[in-house]
C-alpha positions as CSV (number, residue, x, y, z in Angstrom):
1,X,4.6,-55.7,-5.9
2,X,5.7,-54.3,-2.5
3,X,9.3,-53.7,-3.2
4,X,8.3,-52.2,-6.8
5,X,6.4,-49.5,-5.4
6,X,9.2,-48.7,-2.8
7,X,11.5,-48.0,-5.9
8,X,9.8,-45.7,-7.6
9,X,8.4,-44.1,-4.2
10,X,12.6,-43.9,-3.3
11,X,12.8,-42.6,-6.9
12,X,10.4,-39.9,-6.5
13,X,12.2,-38.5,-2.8
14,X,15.9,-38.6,-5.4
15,X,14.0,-36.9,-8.1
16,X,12.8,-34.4,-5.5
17,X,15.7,-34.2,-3.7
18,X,18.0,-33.5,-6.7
19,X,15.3,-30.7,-7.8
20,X,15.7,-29.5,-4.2
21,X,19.5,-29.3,-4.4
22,X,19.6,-27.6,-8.0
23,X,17.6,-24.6,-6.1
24,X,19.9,-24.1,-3.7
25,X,22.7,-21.9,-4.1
26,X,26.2,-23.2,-3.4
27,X,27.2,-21.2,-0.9
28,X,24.4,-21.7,1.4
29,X,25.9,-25.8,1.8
30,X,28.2,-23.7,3.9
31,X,28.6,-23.0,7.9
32,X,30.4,-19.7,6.7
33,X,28.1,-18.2,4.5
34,X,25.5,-17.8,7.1
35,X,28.7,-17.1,9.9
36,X,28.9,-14.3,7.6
37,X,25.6,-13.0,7.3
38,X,24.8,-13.4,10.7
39,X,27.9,-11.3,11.6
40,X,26.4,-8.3,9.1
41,X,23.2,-8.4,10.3
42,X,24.6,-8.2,13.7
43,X,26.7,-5.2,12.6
44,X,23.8,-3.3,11.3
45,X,21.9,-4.0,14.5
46,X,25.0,-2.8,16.4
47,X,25.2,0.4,14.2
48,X,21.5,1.6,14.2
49,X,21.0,5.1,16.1
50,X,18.2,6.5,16.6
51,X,17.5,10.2,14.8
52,X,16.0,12.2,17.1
53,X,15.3,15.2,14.6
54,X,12.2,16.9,13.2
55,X,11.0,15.3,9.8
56,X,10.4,17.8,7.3
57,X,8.3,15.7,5.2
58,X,6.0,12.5,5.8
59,X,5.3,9.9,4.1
60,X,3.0,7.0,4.5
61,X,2.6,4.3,2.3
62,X,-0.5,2.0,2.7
63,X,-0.6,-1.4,1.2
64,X,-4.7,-2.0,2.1
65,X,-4.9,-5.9,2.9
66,X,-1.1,-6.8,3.0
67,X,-1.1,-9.0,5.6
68,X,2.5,-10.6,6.6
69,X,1.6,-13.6,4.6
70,X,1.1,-11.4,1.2
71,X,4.5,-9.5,2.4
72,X,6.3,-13.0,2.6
73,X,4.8,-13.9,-0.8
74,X,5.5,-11.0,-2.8
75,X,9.1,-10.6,-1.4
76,X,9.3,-14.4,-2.9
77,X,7.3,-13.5,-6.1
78,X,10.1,-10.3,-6.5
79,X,13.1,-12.5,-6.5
80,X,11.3,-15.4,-8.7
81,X,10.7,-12.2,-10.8
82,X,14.2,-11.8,-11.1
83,X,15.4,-15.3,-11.7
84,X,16.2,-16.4,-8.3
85,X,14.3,-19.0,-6.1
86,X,13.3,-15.7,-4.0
87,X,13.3,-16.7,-0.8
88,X,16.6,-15.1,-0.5
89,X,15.3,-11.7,-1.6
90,X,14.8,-8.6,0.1
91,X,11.7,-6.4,-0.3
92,X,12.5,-2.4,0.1
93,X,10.6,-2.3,3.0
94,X,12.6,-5.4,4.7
95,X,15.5,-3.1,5.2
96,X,13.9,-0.5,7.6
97,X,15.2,-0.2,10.4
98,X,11.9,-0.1,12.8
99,X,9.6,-2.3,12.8
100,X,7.0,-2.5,14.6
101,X,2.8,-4.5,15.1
102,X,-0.5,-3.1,14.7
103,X,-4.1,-3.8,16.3
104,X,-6.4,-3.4,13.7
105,X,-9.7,-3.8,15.2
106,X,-12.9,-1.4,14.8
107,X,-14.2,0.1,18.0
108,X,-17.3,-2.0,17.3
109,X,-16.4,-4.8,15.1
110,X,-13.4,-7.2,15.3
111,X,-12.4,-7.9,11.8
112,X,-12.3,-3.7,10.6
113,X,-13.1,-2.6,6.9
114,X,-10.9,0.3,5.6
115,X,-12.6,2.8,6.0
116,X,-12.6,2.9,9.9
117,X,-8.6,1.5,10.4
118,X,-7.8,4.5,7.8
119,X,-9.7,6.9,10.4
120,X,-7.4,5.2,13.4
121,X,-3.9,5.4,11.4
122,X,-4.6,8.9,9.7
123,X,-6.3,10.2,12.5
124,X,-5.2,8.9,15.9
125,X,-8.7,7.9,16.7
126,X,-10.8,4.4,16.6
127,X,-13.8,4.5,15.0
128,X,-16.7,2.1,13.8
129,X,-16.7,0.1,10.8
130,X,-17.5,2.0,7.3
131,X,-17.1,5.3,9.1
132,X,-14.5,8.2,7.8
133,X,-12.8,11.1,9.8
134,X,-15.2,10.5,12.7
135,X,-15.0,9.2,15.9
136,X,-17.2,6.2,16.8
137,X,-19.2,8.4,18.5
138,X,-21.0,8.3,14.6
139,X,-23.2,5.5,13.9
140,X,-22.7,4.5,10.4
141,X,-25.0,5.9,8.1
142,X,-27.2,8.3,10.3
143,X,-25.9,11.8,9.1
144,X,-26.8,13.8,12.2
145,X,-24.4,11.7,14.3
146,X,-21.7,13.4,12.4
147,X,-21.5,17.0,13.6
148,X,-19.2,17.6,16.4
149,X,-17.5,14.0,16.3
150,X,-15.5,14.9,13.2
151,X,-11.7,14.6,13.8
152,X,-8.3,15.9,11.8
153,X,-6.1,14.1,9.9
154,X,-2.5,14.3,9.7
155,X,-2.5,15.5,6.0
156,X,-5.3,18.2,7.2
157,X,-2.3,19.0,10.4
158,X,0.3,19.1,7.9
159,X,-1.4,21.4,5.5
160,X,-2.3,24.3,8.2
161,X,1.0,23.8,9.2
162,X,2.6,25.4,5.8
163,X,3.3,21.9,4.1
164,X,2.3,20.8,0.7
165,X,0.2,17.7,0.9
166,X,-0.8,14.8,-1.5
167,X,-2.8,11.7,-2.1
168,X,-1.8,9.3,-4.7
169,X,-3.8,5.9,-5.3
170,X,-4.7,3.1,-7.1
171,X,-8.3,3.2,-6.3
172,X,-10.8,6.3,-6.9
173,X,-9.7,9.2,-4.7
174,X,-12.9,8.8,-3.1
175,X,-13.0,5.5,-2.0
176,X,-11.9,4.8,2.1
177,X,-8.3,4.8,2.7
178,X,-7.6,8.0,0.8
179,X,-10.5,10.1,1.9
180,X,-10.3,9.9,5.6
181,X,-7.2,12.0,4.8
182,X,-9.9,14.7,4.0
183,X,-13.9,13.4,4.6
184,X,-15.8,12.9,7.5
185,X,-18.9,10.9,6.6
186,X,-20.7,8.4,8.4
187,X,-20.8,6.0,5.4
188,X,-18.1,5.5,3.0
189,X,-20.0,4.7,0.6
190,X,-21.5,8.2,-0.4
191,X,-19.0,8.7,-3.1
192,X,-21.1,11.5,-4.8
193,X,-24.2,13.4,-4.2
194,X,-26.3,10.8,-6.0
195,X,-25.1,8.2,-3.1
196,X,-26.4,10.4,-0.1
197,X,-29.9,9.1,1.2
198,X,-32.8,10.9,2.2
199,X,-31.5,11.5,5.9
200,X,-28.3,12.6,4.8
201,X,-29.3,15.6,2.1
202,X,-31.9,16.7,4.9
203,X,-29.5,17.0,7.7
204,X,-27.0,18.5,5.4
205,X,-24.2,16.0,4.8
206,X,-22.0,16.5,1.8
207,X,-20.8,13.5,-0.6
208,X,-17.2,12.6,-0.1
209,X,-16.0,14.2,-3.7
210,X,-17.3,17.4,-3.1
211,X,-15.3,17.0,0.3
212,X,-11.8,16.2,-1.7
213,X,-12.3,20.0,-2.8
214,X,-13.8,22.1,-0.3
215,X,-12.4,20.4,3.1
216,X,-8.7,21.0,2.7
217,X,-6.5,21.9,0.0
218,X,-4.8,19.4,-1.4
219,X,-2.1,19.8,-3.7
220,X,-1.5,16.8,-6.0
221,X,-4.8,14.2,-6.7
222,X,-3.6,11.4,-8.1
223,X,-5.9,7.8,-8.5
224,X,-9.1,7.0,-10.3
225,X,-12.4,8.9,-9.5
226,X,-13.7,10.5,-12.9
227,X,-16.8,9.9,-12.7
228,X,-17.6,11.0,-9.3
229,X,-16.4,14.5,-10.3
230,X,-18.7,15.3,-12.8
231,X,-22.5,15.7,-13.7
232,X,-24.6,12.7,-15.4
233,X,-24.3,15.0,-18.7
234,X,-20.6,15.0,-19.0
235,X,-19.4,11.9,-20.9
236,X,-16.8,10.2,-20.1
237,X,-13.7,10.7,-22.1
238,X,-12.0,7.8,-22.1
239,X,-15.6,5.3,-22.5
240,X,-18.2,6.5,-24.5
241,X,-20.6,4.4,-22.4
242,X,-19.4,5.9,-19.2
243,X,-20.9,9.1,-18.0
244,X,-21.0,11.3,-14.4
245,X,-22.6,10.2,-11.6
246,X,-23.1,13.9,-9.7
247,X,-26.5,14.8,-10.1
248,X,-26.2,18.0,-8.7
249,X,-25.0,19.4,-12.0
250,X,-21.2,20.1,-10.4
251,X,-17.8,19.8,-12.0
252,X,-15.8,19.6,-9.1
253,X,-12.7,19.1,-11.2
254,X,-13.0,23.1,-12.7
255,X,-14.5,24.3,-9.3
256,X,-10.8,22.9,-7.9
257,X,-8.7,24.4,-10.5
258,X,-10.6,28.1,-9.8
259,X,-8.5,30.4,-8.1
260,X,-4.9,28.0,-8.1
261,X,-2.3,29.4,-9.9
262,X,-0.2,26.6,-12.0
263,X,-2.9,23.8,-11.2
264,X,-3.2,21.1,-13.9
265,X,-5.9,18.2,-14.5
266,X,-5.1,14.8,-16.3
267,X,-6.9,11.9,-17.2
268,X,-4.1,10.3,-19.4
269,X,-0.7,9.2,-19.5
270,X,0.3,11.4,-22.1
271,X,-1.2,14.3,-20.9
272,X,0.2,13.0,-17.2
273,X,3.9,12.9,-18.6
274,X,3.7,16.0,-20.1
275,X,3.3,17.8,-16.3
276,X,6.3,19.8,-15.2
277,X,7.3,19.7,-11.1
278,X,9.0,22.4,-11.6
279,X,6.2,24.7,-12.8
280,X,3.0,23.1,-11.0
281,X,2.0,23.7,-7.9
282,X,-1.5,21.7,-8.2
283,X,-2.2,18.4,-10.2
284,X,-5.3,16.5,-9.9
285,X,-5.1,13.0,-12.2
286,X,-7.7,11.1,-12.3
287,X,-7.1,8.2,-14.6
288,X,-10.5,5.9,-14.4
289,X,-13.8,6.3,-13.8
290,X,-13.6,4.1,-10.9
291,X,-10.9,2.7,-9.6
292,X,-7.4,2.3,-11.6
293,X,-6.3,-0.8,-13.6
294,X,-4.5,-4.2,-11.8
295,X,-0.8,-3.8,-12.4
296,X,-0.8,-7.2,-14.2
297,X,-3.6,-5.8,-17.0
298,X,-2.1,-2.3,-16.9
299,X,-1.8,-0.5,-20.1
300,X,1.4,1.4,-19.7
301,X,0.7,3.5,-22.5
302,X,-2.5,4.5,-21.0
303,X,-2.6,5.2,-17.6
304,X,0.4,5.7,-15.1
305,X,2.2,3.0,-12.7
306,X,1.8,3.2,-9.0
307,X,5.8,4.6,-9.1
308,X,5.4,7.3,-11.2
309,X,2.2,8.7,-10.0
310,X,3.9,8.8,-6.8
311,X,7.4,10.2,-8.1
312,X,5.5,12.8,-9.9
313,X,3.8,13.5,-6.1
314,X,7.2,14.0,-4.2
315,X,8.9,16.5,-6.8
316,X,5.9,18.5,-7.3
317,X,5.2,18.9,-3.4
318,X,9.3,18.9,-2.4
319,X,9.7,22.2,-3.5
320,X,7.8,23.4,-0.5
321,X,10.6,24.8,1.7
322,X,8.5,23.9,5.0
323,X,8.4,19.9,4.0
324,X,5.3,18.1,2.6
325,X,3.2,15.1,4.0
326,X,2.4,12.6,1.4
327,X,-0.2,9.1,1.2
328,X,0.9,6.4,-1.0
329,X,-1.2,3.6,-1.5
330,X,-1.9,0.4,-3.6
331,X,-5.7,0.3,-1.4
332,X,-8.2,-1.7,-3.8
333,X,-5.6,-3.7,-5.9
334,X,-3.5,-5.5,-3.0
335,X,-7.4,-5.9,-1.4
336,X,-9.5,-6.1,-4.3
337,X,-6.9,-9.2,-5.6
338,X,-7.6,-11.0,-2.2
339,X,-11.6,-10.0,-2.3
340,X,-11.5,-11.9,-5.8
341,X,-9.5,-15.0,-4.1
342,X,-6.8,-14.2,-6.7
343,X,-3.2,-14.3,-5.3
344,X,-1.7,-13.5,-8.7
345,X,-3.3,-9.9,-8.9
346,X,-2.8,-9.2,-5.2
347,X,0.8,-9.8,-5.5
348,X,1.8,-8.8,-8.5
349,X,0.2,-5.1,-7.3
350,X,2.3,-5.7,-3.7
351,X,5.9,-6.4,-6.0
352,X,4.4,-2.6,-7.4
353,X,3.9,-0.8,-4.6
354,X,7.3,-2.5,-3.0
355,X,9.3,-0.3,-6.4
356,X,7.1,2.7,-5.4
357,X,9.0,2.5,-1.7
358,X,12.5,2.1,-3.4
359,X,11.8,4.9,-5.6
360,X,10.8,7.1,-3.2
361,X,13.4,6.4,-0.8
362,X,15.9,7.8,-3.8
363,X,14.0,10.2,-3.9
364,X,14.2,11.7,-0.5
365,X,16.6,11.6,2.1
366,X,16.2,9.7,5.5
367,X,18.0,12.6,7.5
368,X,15.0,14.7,7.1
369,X,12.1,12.3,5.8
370,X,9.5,10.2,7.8
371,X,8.4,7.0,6.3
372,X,6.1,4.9,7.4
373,X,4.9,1.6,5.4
374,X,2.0,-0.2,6.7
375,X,-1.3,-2.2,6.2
376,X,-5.1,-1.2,7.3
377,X,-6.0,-4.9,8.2
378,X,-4.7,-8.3,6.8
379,X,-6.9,-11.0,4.9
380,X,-7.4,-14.6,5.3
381,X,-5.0,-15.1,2.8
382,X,-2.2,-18.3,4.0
383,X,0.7,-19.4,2.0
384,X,2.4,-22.7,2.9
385,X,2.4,-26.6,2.5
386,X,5.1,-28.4,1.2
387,X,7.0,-26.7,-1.4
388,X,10.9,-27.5,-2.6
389,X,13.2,-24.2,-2.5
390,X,12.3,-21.7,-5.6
391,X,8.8,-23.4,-5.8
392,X,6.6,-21.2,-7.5
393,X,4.6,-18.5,-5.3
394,X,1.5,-19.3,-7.2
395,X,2.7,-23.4,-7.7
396,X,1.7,-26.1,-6.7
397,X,2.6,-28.3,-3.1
398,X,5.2,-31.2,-3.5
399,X,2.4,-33.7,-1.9
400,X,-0.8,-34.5,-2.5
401,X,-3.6,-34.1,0.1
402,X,-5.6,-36.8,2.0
403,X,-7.7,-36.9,-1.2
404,X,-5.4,-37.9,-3.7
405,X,-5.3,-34.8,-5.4
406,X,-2.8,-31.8,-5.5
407,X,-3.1,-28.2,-3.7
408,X,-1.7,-24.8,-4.1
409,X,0.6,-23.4,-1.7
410,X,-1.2,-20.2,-1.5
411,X,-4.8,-20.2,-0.2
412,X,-7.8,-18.7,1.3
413,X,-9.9,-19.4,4.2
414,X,-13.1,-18.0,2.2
415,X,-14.4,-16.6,-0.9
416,X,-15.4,-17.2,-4.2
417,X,-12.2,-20.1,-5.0
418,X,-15.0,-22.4,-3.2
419,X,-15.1,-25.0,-5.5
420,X,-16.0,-28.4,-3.9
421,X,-19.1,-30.3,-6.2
422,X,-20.5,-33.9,-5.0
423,X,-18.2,-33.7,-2.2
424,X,-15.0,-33.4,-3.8
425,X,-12.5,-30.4,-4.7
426,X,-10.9,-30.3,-8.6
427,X,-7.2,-31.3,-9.0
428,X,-4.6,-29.1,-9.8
429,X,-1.4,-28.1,-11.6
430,X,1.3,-25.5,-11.9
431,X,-0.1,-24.9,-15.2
432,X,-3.7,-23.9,-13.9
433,X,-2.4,-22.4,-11.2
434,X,-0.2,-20.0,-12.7
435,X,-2.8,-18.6,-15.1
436,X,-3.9,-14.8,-14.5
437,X,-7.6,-15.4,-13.3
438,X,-7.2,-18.2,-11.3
439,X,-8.9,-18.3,-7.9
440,X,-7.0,-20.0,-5.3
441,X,-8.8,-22.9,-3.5
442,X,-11.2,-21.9,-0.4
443,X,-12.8,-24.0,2.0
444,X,-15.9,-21.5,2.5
445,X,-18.2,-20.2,-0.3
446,X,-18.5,-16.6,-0.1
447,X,-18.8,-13.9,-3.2
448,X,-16.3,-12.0,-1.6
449,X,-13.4,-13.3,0.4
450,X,-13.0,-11.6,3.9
451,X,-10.3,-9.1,5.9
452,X,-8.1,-11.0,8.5
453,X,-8.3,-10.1,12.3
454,X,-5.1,-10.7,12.8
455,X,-2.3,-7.8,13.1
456,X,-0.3,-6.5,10.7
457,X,3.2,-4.9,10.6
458,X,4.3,-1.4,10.6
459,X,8.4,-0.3,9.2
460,X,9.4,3.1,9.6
461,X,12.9,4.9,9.0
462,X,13.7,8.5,9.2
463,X,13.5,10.9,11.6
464,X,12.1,9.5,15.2
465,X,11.2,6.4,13.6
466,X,12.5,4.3,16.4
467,X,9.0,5.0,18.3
468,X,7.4,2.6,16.1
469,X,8.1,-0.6,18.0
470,X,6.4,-3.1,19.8
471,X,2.8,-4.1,19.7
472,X,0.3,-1.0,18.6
473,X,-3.2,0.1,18.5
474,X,-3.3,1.4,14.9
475,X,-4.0,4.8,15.5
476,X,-0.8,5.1,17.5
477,X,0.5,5.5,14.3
478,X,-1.2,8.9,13.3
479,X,0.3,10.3,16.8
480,X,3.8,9.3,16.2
481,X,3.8,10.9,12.9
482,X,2.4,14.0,14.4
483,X,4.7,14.0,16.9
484,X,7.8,13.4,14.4
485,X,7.4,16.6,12.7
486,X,5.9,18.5,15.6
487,X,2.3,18.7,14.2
488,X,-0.5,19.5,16.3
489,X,-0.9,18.6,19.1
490,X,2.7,17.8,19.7
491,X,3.6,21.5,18.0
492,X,5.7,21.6,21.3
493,X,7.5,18.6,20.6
494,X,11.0,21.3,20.8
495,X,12.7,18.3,18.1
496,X,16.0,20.3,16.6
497,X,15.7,20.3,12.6
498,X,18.4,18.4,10.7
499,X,20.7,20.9,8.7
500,X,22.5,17.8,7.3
501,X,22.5,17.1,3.3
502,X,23.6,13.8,1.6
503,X,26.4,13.9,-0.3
504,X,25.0,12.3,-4.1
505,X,26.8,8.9,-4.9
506,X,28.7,10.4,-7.7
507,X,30.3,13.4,-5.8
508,X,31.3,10.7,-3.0
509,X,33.2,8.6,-5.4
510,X,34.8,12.2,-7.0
511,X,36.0,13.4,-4.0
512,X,37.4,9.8,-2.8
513,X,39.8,9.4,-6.2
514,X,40.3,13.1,-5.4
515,X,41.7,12.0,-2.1
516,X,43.6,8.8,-3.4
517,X,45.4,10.7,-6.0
518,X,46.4,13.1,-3.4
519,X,47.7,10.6,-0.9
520,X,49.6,8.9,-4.4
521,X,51.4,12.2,-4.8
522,X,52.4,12.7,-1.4
């Protein structure tokens, strides 16, 4: 019986192996084709030079939890996406030029929350876990601990510097990463008055909605939110069950539209689409009550993408002669996917917020634009195992485990995919695996699967980009993009502006047949 199950085991390895060969594109079988490459690459790397201008505009795009391994697994997802196995693919932010690592501890916890890495990277200071726009001289949730440790962001710099400034988001406007652009509160939790305790209303702390319009003024709002904005007696108007949280009787939303000229507020697509860059100086959009929709269960009809919240953004606050500062981010939906132990949602909203960096990117040019793309902290996200070439990101591994039984190649160290009973895990397929609410296996029951420690990467093109290298603390990163367009304190940073304008693609290829038809007729 011996030799019978060699067969079929040496049948299994051809099957594989034929599987394995069908993935592979031809070309890579050859020396050349990654001679070739290599040379390119090499030419690129030859070719780089830094600019050493002034950026009139910033931008900073935050994917919240993309860790490297989500990065490697979305740029795989994006190519699978498109037909190909996807390991060959290239995310948008895999082709700047800079790269570079960053430490994302708390000053008094090692694995950090959002709120207090968002403090480091948008404020150039470390500061304790669940604390905003404070240094850690704030212990989290005592009130009084706030006054006189409150510190600037660069969106606050930017703004007293002339620029236009905006937040978009796929979370409430309120929630961590965004508002340490504009709060200082020693919880980040106290989304609206009704949140403050005791302590807090005595020693005169304000929630951080009433902060998004009375701390600086920001020009375009775009996220989820509603309901922190209004009074317990306005309902909703998208879900009749839904009303305002504030119970201080405010509408925040008109007492930020009083005194703007050509300010608008949305809550829906259609009323979203219907906004004009050219006459709008103010938009606030606030399309849930909480935070926005996953990309994979987003009702395009309904509420906007990630891209065109942020495209909106850039032409409303590019008309700003002095240059505008801008935050991008995909916060809860890359972290609330991993906090769910669901790879699928995670990813799908990282492939998302990859087009909203290719978008902006033609949307802006790099002679005169800082951009920055980066994570607040990692998760303990892994992908790996055995897998063929073009194996599915959310598929299963091409061996079974010591148990007999199959496992994904994308898992978690903890969380709620904890589903060992009497000792044993379930089995697994492609079929199971691939379905929207799945919840890749964990070895660790938790409710919530956990932030990663470890450090996450930072790519930046533009102007002075080339100071992002190396190995970081995280707020590093506010001070370089300071320093870039000579913000405060680096206002004496003495960086020449660049006069320089692209040429648009279809004026190039004009002016070259101009060119050949002249050299024809010489």
């Amino acid at each position: 019986m011996a030799w019978k199950h060699k067969i079929i085991f040496t049948g299994l390895l051809s099957l594989i192996s034929v599987q394995w060969a069908l993935s592979v594109p031809e070309e890579e079988l050859h020396a050349s084709y990654w001679n070739n490459k290599g040379r390119q690459a090499l030419h690129t790397a030859l070719n780089v030079e830094p600019n050493i201008h002034l950026a009139k505009n910033l931008i900073l795009f935050l994917g919240d939890g993309m860790g490297v391994p989500t990065v490697t697994a979305a740029r795989i997802l994006k190519g699978q996406l498109a037909g190909k196995s996807g390991e060959e693919t290239s995310l948008v932010m895999d082709t700047f030029p800079h790269l570079a690592l960053s430490k994302t501890y708390n000053v008094d916890q090692q694995m950090p929350d959002s709120a207090g890495t968002a403090t480091a990277y948008l404020c150039g200071v470390k500061a304790n876990y669940g604390t905003l726009g404070v240094s850690a001289s704030t212990t989290r949730y005592n009130c009084s601990t706030t006054f006189g440790n409150e510190v600037e962001s660069v969106l606050h710099r930017a703004k007293r510097a002339g620029k236009s400034v905006g937040i978009v988001t796929t979370t409430r406007v309120q929630h961590a990463s965004p508002s340490a652009n504009y709060a200082h509160s020693a919880d980040r939790g106290w989304y609206d008055d009704s949140d403050l305790p005791a302590e807090a209303v005595q020693n005169g702390c304000r929630d951080i909605a009433y902060q998004l319009i009375n701390n600086t003024e920001i020009n375009v709002i775009l996220g989820g939110g509603r309901q922190y904005m209004f009074p317990t007696t306005v309902q909703d108007p998208e879900y009749p069950t839904v009303k305002g949280s504030r119970i201080d009787g405010q509408d925040l939303v008109q007492e930020w539209l009083k005194n703007k000229k050509n300010a608008k507020y949305v809550w829906n697509k259609a009323d979203f689409d219907a906004v004009n860059p050219s006459n709008t100086d103010f938009l606030m959009g606030l399309f849930e009550p909480r935070d926005c929709r996953y990309e994979l269960e987003r009702d395009a009809s309904t509420d906007p993408s990630l891209t065109e919240m942020m495209e909106k953004a850039v032409k409303i606050l590019s008309k700003n002669e002095k240059g505008f500062y801008l935050f991008v981010e995909d916060d809860g939906r890359i972290d609330h996917g991993h906090h769910r132990g669901n790879a699928k949602r995670a990813l799908y909203e990282t492939v998302e917020f990859d087009r909203a960096i290719g978008r902006a990117a033609e949307l802006t040019s790099e002679l005169d634009t800082m951009t920055v793309v980066t994570a607040d902290h990692s998760h303990v996200f892994a992908f790996g195992g055995y897998s063929a070439r073009g194996n599915s990101v959310f598929g299963v591994s091409r061996e079974v485990a010591d148990d007999n039984k199959n496992f994904t190649t994308a898992v978690y160290g903890n969380g709620p995919g904890y589903q060992i009973a009497n000792g044993t895990r379930p089995d697994v397929n492609d079929s199971v695996s691939s379905d929207n609410e799945y919840r890749q296996q964990a070895p660790v029951p938790l409710g919530s699967e956990t932030h990663g420690i470890e450090d996450v990467a930072i790519f930046a093109k533009g102007p002075m980009s080339h100071l992002f290298h190396g190995v970081q603390e995280q707020s590093y990163i506010a001070h370089a993009m300071a320093y870039a367009a000579c913000l405060e304190p680096y206002v004496d940073c003495k960086l020449p502006p660049n006069h320089a304008r692209l040429i648009h693609p279809s004026l190039l290829l004009l002016l070259m047949g101009l060119l050949f038809l002249s050299l024809c007729s010489v």
